[in-house]
N, C-alpha and C positions, 0 to 999 in steps of 0.2 A: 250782824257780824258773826253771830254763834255760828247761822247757817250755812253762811260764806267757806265757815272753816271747816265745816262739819262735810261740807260739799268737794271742798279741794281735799281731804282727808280719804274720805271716800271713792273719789276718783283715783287716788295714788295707790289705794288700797285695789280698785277694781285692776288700773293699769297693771300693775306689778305681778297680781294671780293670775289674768285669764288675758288681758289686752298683747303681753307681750309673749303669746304663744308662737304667733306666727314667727316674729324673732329669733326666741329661740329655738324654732326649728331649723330657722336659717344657719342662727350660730351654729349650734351641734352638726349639721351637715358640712360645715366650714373647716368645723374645728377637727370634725373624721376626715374631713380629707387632708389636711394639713398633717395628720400623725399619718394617716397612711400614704403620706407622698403622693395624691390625688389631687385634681382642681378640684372637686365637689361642682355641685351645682351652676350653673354660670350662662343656662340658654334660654331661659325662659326670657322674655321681655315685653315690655309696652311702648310702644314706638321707639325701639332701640333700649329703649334703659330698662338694664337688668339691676341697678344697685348690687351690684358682688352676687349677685343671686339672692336675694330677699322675693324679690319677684315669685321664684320657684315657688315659694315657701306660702305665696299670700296665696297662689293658685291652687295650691296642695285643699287650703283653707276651703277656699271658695268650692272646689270641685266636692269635697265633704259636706256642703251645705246644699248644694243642688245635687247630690245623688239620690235615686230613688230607696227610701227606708223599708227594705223590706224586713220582715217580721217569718219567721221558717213556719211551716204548717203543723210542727211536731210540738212547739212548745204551747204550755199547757199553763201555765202560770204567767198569763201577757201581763199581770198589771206589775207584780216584781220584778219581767222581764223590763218592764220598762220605765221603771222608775230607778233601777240600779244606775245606771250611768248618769242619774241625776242625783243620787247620793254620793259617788264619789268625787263629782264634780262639787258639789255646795258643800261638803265637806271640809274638804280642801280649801275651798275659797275660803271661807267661814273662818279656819285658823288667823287669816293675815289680819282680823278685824282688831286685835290688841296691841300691836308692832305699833311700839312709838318711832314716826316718821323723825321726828325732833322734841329737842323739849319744850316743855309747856308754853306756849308764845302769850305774851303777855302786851297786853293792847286798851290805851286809857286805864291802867288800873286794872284790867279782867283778864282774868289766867284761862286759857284756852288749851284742852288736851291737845295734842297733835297723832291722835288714833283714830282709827274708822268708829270704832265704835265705845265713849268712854266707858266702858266699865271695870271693875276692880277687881276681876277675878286672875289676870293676868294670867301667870305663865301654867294657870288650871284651864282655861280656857282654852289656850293651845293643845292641852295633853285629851281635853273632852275629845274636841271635834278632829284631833288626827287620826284618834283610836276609834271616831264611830266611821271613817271614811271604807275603815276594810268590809263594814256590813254590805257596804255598794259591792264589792268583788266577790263576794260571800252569794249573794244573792244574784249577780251577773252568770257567775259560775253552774248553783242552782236552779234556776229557772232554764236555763237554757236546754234543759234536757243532751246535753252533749258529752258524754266522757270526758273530753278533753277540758270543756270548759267544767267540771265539777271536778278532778283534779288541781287545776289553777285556780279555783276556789279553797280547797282543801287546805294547798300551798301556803296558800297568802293568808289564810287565817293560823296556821301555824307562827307562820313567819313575824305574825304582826305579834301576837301571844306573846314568842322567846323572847322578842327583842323590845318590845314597849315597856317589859318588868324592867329591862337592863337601864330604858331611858327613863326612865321616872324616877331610878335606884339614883342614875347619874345628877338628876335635876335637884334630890333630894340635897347632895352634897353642897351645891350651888346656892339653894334657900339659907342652909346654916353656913354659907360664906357673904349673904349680901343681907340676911336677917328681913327677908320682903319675898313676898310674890308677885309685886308688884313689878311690870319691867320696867318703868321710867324709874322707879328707883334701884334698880339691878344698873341701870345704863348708868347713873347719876354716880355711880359706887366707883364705874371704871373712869370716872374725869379723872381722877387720884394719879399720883405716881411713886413707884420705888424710890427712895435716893432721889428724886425729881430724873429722872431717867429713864428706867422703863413704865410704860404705863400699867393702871393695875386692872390690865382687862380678865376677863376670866381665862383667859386660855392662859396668862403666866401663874394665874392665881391658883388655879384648876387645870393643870395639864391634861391629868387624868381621866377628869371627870369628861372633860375638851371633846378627847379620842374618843372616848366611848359612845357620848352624844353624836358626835359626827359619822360614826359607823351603823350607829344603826339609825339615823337620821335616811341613810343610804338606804337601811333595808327596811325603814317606814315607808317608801315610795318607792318601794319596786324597781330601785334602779343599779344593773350591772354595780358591783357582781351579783346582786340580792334579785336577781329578777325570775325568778324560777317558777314566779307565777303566768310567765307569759312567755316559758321557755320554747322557743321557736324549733329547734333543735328538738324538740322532747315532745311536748305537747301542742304541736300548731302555732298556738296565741294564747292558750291556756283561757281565761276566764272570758274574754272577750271574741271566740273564736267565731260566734254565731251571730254577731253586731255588725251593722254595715253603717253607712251613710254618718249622720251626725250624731246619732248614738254611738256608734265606735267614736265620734270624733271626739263627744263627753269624756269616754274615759281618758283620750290623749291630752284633752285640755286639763283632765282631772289630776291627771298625772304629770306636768305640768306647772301646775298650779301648788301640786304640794311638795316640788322639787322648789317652787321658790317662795314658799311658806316656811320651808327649813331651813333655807339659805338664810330668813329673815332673822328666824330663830337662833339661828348659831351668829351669826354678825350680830342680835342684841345680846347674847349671854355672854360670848367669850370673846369678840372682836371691838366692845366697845360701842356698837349701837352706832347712832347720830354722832358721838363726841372723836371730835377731831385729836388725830394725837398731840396733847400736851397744849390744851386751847381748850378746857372744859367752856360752859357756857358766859359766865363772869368775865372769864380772859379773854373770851372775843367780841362780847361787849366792848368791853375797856380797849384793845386795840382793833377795830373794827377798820377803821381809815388802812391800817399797814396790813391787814389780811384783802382788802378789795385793790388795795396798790400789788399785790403781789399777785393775785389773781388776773389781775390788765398784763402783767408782766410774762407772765408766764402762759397766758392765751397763744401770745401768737409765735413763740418758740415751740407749744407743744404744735400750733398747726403748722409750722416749719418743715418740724420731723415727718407729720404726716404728709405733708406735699413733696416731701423729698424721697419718701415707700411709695408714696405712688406712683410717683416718675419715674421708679426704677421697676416696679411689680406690676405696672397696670398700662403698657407700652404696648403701641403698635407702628409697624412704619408706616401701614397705610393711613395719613390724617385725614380720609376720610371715612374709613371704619367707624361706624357706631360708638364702640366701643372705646374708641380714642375721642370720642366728641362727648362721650358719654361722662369720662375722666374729665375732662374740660369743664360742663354742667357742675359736676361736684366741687371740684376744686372753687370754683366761684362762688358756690353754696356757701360751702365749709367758710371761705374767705371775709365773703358779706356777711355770717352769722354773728363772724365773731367781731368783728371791724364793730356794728351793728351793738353788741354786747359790750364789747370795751369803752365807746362812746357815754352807753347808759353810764356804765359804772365809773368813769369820770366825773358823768355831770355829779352822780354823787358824792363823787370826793370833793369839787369845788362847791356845791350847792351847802353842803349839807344833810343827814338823816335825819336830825330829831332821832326824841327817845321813840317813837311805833318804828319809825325807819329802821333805826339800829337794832330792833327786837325784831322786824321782818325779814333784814337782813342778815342775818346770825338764822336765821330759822331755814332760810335758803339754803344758806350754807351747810346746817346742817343735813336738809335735807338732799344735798347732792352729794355728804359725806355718806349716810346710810347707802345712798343710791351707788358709788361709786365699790365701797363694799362689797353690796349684795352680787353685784356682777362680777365678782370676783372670785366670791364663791360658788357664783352658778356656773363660771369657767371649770372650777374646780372639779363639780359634778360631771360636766361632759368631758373631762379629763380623763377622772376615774372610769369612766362609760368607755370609754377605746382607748382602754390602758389595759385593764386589770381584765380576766375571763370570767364566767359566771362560775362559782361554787356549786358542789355537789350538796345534794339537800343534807346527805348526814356529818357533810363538815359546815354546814350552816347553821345548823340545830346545836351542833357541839362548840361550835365559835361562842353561840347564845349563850347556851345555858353553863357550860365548863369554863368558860371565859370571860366573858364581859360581866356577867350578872356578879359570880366571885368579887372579879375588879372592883366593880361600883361598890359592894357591900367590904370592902375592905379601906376605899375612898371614904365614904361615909364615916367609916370609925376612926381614922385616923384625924378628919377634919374635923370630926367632932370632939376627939381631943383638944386637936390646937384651939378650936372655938372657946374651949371648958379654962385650957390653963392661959390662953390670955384676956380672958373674961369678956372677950367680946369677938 
């Protein structure tokens, strides 16, 4: 059973960093065309089905894996030149391995982690493998013999310098707010509530600390406005400019990967993790039957709404366009999954769980609570990404260091007061 869990752990850990790139390439290309009044993406297909353009997105994939790897005649240093895009790539993965999926599942009497990999080092673990990812761009940069790309190396080793003091300044604040570096016990902290009302996740608890982590969470991973290492405008592609085929494709996935390593990061610090609000894990033991009745209930109102966006957003008059047979296809999906879903979770309510039952499913739930978060905040990123413009390099240096780093260090002293005069 260890390796059952230790296996589903691991797969959720693998999906989440690297499996759902193509995704969210789709998404982001969805979500730019949506802010800029564009369809985006919408022609690629495989016997007619485009799925909204996801299609695009797998072909993007695909066409990266069969291009021809060329290597330029000038660089001089191949084995750094090519092992960079495998540093920034395992890097990045390598953070998701401590992100408690849910809490400890408990099965015949034995407590099972619910992380890729259990160890105790928690949220050090995260700060090691974020801050060794920039030697991959460091050395991508250098090796390449390119101006351009030893600039966007330059860049991004600054960039990571200012702003990682700032984030580790902000996390300190956090350790003397949940007394652990542990993250199942940081998640365990925010089951609590104010007044029974608001809950005590870190973002009420730590506003401050919040903004600050989530800013430069942005400029851990190179992503608008922080992206100056691959300013296209300025310097080509900056670090990556001399990488083709699935080596450039590394750093994309790599980058990628540590966009939703920090999604995971800020959803367990300050958004509560796994814990539903106001339903820590006790609570939904104890009413588990009225949280899967309300779940049946609420299925096929949410696939209402969505059959009703579609009929209105995804029309043609021709019924025999693709595209309309295409909507058709889906709609019956979406309809049979959940019909399909509701049934199970019926027979559960008349059959019965048992105590493994009611501990598997609470751990379900949890884990499509983390799941339903984190994509919340990966909307958020590709929000900011075609919102906001890139920053000039010396108001990004003076944001760092005249701004955030102050902030945290005046965070820090203040919660270290309240820690001191309410003795805990």
């Amino acid at each position: 059973m260890n390796a059952v869990i230790l296996i589903v752990n691991i797969a959720l850990a693998v999906v989440l960093a690297v499996g759902l790139t193509p995704l969210f390439v789709w998404w982001e290309r969805r979500i730019a065309g949506f802010i800029q009044d564009r369809t985006g993406p919408n022609r690629a297909s495989i016997a007619g089905i485009r799925l909204g353009g996801l299609i695009q997105a797998i072909a993007d994939m695909l066409k990266l894996v069969f291009k021809e790897d060329f290597t330029p005649a000038h660089i001089r240093y191949k084995f750094l030149y090519t092992i960079a895009p495998g540093i920034v790539f395992f890097c990045s993965f390598l953070t998701f391995a401590v992100i408690p999926f849910a809490d400890n599942l408990v099965l015949d009497g034995i407590s099972y982690t619910m992380q890729a990999v259990p160890v105790s080092l928690g949220i050090m673990w995260f700060l090691a493998f974020a801050g060794l990812s920039v030697y991959g761009i460091i050395l991508g940069g250098y090796s390449s013999e390119n101006k351009y790309g030893l600039l966007g190396g330059i860049r991004a080793s600054a960039q990571v310098i200012s702003y990682e003091a700032a984030m580790a300044l902000s996390i300190i604040s956090m350790l003397l707010t949940y007394g652990s570096i542990h993250l199942n016990d940081m998640v365990h902290a925010q089951g609590d509530t104010f007044f029974g009302i608001i809950p005590t996740w870190g973002i009420f608890m730590q506003p401050l600390a919040a903004l600050i982590f989530i800013v430069t969470s942005f400029a851990e991973t190179n992503r608008t406005p922080f992206d100056i290492a691959e300013g296209e405008s300025e310097i080509v592609a900056g670090y990556h400019t001399e990488y083709s085929a699935m080596r450039f494709g590394l750093f994309q996935v790599g980058e990628y990967a540590a966009m939703s390593a920090s999604c995971a990061i800020i959803v367990t610090l300050f958004f509560g993790g796994y814990q539903v609000p106001w339903l820590d894990t006790d609570t939904l033991k104890d009413n588990i039957d009225y949280v899967i009745l309300a779940i049946v209930l609420i299925l096929p109102i949410k696939l209402f709404f969505l059959t009703k966006w579609m009929n209105k957003n995804y029309y043609w008059l021709d019924k025999d366009d693709s595209r309309q047979k295409e909507k058709g296809i889906l709609l019956k999906a979406f309809w049979t999954i959940a019909i399909l879903v509701m049934l199970v979770l019926i027979m559960f309510l008349v059959t019965g769980l048992g105590e493994n039952g009611t501990n598997i499913a609470v751990t379900a739930i949890q884990i499509g609570t983390f799941l339903i978060k984190f994509f919340m905040m990966a909307f958020v990123y590709m929000w900011v990404r075609w919102t906001l413009l890139r920053i000039r390099y010396d108001q990004l240096q003076m944001l760092g260091w005249k701004v955030l780093i102050p902030l945290s260090i005046l965070n820090i002293v203040i919660t270290a007061i309240v820690v001191v005069a309410m003795g805990s």
